[in-house]
Each structure stands twice: as structure tokens, then as C-alpha cells.
Backbone as CSV, one residue per row, in Angstrom:
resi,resn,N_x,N_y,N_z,CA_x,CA_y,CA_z,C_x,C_y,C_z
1,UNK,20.173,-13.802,75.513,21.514,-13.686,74.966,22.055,-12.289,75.236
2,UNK,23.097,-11.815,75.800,23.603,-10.709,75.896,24.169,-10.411,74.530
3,UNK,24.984,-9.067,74.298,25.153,-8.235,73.102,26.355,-9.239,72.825
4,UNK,27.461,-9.514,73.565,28.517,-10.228,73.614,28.287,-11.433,72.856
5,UNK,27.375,-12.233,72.921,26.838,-13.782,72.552,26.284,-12.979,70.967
6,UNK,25.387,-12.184,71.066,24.848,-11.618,69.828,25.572,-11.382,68.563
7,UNK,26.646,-10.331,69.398,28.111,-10.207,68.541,28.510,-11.826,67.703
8,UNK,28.671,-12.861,68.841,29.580,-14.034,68.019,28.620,-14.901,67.434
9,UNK,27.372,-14.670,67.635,26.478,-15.628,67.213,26.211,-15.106,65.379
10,UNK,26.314,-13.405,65.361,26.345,-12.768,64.168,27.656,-13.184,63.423
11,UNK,28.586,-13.159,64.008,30.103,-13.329,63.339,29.833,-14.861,63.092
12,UNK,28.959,-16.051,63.682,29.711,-16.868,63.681,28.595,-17.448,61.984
13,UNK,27.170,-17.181,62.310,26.618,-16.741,61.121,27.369,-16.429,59.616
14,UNK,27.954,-15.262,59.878,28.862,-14.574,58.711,29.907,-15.503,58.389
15,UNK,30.312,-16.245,58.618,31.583,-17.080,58.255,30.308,-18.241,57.850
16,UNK,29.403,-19.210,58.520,28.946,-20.121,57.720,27.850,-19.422,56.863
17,UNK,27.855,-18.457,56.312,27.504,-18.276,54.988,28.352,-17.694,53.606
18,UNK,29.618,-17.751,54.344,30.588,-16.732,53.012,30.474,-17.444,52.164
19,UNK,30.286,-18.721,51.799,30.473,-19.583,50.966,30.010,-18.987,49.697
20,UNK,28.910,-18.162,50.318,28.434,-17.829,48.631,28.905,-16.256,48.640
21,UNK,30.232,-15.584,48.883,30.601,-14.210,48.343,31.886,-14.966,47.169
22,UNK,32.693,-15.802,47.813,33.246,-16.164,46.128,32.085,-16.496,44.473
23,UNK,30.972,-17.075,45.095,30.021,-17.436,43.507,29.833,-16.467,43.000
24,UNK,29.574,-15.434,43.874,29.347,-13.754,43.001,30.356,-13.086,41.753
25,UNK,31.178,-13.095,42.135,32.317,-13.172,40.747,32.679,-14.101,39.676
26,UNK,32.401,-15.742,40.125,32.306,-16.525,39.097,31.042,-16.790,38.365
27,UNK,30.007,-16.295,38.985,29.001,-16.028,38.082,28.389,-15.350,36.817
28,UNK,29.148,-13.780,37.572,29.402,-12.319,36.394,30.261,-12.898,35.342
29,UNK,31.729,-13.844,36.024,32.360,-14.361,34.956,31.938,-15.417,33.751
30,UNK,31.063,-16.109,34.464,30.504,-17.310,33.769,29.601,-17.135,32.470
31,UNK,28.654,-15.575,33.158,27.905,-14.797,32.170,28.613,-14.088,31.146
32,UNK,29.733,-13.740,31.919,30.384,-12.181,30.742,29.495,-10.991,31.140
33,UNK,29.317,-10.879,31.630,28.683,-9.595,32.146,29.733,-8.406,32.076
34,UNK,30.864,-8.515,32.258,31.810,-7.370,31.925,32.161,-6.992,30.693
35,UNK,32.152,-8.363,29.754,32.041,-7.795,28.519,30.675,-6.735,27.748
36,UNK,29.814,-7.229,28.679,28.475,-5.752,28.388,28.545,-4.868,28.896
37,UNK,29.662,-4.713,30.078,29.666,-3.098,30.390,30.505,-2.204,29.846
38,UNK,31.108,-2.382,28.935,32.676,-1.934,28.608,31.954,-0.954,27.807
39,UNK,30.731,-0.549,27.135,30.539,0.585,26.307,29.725,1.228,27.166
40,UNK,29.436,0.907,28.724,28.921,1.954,29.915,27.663,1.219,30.725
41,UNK,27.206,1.482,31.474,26.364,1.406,32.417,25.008,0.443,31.644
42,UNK,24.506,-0.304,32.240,23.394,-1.031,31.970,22.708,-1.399,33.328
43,UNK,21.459,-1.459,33.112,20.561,-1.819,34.370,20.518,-3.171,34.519
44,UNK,20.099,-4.194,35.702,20.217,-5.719,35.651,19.042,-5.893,34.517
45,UNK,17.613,-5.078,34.004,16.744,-5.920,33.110,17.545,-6.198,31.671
46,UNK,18.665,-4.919,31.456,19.147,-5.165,30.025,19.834,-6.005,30.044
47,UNK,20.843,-6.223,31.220,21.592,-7.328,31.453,21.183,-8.563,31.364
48,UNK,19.791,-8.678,32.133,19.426,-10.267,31.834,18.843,-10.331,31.002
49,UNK,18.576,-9.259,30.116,17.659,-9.993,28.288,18.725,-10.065,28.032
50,UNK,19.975,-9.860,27.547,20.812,-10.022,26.694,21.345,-11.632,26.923
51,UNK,22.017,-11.626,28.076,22.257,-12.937,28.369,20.813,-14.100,29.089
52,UNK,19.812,-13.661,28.765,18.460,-14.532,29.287,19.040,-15.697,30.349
53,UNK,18.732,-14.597,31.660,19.101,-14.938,33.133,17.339,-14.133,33.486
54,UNK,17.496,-14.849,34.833,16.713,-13.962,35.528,17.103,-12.790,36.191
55,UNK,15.914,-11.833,35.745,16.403,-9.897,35.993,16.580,-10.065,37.766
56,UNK,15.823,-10.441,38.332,15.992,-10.829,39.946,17.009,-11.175,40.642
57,UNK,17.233,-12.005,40.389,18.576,-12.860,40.649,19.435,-12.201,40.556
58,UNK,19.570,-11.780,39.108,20.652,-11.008,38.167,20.875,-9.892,39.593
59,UNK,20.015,-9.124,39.592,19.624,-8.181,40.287,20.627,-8.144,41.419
60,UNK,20.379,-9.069,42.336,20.856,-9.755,43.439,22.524,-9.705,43.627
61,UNK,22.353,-10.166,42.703,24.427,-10.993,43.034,24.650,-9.379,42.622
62,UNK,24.494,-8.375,41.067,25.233,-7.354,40.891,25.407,-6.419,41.991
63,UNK,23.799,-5.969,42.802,24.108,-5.217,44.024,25.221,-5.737,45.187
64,UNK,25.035,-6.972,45.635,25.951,-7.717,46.437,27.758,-7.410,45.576
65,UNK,27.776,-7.549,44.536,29.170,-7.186,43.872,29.077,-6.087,44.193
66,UNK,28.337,-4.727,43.829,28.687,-3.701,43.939,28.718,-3.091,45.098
67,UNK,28.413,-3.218,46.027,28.306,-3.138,47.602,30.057,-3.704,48.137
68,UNK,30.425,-4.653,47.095,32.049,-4.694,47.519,33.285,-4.021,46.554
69,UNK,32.570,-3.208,45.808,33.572,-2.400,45.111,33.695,-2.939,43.939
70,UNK,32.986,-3.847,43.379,33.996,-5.051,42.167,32.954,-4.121,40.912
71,UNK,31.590,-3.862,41.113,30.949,-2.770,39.699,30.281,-1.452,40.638
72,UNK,29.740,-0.618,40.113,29.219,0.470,40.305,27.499,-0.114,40.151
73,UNK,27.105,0.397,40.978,25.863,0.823,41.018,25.414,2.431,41.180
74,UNK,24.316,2.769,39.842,23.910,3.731,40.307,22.877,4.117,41.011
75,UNK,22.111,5.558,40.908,20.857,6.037,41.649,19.883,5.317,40.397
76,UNK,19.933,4.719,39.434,19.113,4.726,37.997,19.597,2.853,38.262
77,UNK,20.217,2.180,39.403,20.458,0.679,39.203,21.012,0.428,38.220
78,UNK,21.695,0.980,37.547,22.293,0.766,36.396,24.033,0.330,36.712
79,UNK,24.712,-0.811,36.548,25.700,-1.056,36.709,26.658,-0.621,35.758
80,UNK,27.778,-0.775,36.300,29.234,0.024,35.355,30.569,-0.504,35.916
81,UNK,31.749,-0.720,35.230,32.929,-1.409,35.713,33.493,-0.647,36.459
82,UNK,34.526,-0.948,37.398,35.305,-0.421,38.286,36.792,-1.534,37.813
83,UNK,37.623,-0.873,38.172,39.061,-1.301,38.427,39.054,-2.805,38.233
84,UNK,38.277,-3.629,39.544,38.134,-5.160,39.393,37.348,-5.789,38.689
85,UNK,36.117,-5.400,38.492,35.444,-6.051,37.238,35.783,-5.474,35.636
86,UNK,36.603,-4.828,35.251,37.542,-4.538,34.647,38.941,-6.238,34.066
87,UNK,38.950,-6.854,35.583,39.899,-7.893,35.452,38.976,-8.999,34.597
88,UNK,37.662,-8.923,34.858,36.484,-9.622,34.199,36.408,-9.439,32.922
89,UNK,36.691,-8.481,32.070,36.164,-8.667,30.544,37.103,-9.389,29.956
90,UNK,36.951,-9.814,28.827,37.096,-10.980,28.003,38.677,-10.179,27.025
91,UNK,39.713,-11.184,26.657,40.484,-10.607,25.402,41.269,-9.910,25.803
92,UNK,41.716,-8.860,27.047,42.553,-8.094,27.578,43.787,-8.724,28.512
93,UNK,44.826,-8.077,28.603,46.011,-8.812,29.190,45.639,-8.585,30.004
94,UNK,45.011,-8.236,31.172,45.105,-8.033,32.518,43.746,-9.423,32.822
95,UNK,42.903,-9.489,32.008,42.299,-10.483,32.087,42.164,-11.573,33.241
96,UNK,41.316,-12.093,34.232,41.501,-13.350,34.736,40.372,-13.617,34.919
97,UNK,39.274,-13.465,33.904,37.711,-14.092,33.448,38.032,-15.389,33.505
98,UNK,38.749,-16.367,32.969,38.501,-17.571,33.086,39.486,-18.237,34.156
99,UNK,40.055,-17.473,35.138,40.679,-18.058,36.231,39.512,-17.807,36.927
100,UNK,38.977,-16.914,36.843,37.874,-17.140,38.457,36.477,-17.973,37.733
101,UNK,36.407,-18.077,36.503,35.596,-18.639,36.124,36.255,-20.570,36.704
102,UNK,37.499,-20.838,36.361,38.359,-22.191,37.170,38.125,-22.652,38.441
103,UNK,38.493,-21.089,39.359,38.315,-20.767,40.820,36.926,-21.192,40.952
104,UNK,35.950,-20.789,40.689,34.125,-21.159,41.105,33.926,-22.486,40.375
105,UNK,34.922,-22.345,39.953,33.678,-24.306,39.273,34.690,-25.182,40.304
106,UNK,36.054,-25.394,39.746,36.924,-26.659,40.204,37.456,-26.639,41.708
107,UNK,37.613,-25.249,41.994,38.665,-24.897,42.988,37.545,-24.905,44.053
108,UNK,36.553,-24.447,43.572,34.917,-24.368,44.687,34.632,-25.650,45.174
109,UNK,34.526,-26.305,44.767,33.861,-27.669,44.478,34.957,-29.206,45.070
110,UNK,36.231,-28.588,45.133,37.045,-29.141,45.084,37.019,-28.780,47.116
111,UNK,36.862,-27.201,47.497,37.010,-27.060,48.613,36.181,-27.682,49.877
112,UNK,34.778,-28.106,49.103,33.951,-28.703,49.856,34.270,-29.678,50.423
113,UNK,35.263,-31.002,49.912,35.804,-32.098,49.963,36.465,-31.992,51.213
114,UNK,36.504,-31.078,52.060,37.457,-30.727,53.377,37.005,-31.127,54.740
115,UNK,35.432,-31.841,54.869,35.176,-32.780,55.729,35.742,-34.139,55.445
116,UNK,36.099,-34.354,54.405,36.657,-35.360,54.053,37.895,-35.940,54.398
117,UNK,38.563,-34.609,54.635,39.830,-34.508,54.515,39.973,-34.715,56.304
118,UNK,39.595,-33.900,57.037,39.358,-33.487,58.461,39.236,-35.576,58.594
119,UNK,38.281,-36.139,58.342,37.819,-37.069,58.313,38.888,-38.444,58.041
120,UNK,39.884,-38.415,56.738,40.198,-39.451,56.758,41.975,-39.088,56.233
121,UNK,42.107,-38.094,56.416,43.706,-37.509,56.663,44.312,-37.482,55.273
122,UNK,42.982,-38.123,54.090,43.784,-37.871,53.198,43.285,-36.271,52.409
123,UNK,44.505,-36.073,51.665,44.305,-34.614,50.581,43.070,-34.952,49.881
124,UNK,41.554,-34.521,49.836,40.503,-34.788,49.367,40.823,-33.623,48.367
125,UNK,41.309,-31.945,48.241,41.438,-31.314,47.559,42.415,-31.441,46.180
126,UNK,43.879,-32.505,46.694,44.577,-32.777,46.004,43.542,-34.165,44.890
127,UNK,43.114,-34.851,45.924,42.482,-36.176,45.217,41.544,-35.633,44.153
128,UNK,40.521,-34.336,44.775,39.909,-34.367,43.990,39.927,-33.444,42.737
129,UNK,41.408,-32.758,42.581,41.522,-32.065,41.501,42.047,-33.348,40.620
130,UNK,43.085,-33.990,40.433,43.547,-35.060,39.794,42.494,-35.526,39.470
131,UNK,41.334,-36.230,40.037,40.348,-36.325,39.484,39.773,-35.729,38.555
132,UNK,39.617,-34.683,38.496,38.784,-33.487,37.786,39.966,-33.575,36.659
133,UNK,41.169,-32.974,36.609,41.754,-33.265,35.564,42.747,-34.203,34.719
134,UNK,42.423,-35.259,35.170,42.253,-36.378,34.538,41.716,-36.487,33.557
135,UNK,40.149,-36.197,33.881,39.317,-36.458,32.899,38.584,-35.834,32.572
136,UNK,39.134,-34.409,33.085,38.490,-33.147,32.231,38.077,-32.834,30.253
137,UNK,39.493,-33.283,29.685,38.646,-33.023,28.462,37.657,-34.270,28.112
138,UNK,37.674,-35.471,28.630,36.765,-36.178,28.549,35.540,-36.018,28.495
139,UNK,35.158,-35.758,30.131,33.926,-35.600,30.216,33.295,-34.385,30.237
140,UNK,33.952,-32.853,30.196,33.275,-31.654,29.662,34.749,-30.900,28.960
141,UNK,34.348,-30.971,27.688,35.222,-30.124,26.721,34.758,-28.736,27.430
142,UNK,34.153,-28.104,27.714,34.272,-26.348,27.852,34.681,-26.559,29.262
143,UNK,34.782,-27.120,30.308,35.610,-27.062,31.325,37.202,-27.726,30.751
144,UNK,37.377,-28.383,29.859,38.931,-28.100,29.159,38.812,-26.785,29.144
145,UNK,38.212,-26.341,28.063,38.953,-24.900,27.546,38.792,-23.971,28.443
146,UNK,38.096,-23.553,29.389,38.416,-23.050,30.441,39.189,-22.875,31.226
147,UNK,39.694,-24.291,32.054,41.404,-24.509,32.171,42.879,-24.059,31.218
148,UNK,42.256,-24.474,30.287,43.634,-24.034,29.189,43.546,-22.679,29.338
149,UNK,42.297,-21.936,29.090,42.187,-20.370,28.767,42.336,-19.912,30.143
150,UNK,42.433,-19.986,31.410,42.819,-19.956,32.949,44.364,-20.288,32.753
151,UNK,45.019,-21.274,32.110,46.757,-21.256,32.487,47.200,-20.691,31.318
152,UNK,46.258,-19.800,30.290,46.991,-18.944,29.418,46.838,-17.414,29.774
153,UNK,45.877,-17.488,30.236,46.419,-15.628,30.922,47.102,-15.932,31.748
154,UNK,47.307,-16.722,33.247,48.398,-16.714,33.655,49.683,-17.077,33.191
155,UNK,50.473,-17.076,31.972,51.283,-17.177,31.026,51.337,-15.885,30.578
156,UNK,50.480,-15.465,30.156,50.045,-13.892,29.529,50.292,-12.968,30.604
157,UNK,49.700,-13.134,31.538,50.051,-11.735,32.662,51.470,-12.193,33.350
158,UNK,52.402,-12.983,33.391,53.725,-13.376,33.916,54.538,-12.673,32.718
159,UNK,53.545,-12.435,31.676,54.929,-12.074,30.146,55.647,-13.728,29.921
160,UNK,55.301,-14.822,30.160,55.541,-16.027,29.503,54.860,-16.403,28.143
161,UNK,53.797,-15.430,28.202,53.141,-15.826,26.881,52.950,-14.178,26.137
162,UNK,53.283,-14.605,24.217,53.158,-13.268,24.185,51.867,-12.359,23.284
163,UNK,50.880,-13.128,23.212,49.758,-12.871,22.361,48.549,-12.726,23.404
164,UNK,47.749,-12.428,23.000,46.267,-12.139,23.634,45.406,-13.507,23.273
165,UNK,44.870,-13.386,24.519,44.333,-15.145,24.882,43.134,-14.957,23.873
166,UNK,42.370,-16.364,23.236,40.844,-16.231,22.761,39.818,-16.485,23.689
167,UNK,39.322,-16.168,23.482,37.703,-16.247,24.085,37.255,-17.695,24.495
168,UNK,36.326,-18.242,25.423,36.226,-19.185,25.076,35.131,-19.955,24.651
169,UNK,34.657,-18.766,23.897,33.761,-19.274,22.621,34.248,-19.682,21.236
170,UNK,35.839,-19.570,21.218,36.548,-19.155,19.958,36.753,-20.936,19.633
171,UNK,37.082,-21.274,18.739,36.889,-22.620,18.336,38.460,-22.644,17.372
């Protein structure tokens, strides 16, 4: 293989694996992990006793986030918010924890459906959100409130809405 072939064979690599740089943010979101950094820096072991994840893993996705700017890593592995994982903690107007928490479950899941689509000309993304919310509070109430708490900060950050969203542990 010359450097040329090497080059596109690497690029072409990098595109069929991005799939997993969006899960990295809906994961931190899924955990709340930003809500544990907001009083400063924590290492991935404190991180994963608190929320009982694996420290490894844990490990994993935070360096990969922080390698794109979204937390800090230090010389001590100890993570800390930046600007965008900042948009991650919980209760704040700037908030969009449970839009990307929306984005990685429905909008993810929903994108896969696109051989489908290629395949039989119909909207598999359109089909398969209607699907999904249809019978969303049906068949998983915390993917309701997720949605609701996803089209209320966007209400909230437009200034359409004028209170601070709840949590969606809040009952």
C-alpha cells in the first residue's frame, strides 16, 4: 500500500468508527457526571464509586472527552468542567443534559435505520421517531421525562419558558 492508500484507508477507518464520539457525551449525560464536577476536579475512581460504573471504562470515554475539549484532564487524572461540559450539569439555563441525553438514546438509534432508508425510499428516521413517540410514555416513563425535560430547556434557552427546568429525578 503506498502512503496515499494508507492516508484513505486511515480516513476511511475514522469515519466507520465515529459512531461512537457522539455516545461519549450522552453517556457523561446519562451519568451526571457534570453534576459531580461543579465543586472541582475528581479522578475517574471517585467518579465511578459515586455513580457505581466501572473506574475503566469510566476512565476511557472521560480521557476521549477530554482530549476534545468538552472536560479537563489533569497531570493527577483528575477531571474538571470546561465551557461545554458546563452545558452538561443539571438545573441551569444554559443546560442541554437532557437534549443530548434525547440525542444518544432516540436520535442515535433512530440514525441507524438509514440502510433502511437507502434501501426502501422510505423516511426510516421519520418512521422511526413516530414510533418511538407514540409510545414513549407507554413503554418507558423516564424516556417520557427525558423528552419533556429535552423540549423544556429548549423553551428555557429560546426565553419561551420562564422558570428553571427539574431534574429528572424530580417526581
Amino acid at each position: 500500500m503506498s502512503s496515499s492508500s494508507d492516508q484513505l484507508g486511515d480516513k476511511l477507518y475514522s469515519l466507520a468508527v465515529a459512531f461512537r464520539t457522539p455516545q461519549a457525551p450522552y453517556v457523561v449525560a446519562k451519568l451526571g457526571v457534570a453534576d459531580l464536577l461543579v465543586n472541582g476536579p475528581l479522578d475517574a475512581k471517585e467518579i465511578a464509586g459515586k455513580l457505581r460504573v466501572d473506574t475503566n471504562s469510566l476512565f476511557r470515554v472521560m480521557r476521549a472527552l477530554a482530549a476534545q475539549g468538552i472536560f479537563t484532564q489533569d497531570h493527577a487524572d483528575r477531571f474538571g468542567l470546561l465551557a461545554l461540559s458546563r452545558l452538561l450539569v443539571s438545573n441551569t439555563a444554559q443546560s442541554m443534559r437532557y437534549q443530548v441525553i434525547f440525542l444518544g438514546e432516540e436520535y442515535y438509534r433512530a440514525a441507524g435505520e438509514m440502510l433502511h432508508t437507502v434501501k426502501t425510499g422510505e423516511t426510516a428516521f421519520t418512521t422511526f421517531m413516530e414510533r418511538v413517540t407514540s409510545n414513549i410514555s407507554e413503554t418507558t416513563p423516564s424516556r417520557a421525562r427525558y423528552s419533556t425535560l429535552q423540549w423544556q430547556n429548549l423553551q428555557y434557552a429560546t426565553g419561551t419558558r420562564s422558570k428553571p427546568i427539574a431534574s429528572a429525578t424530580d417526581t
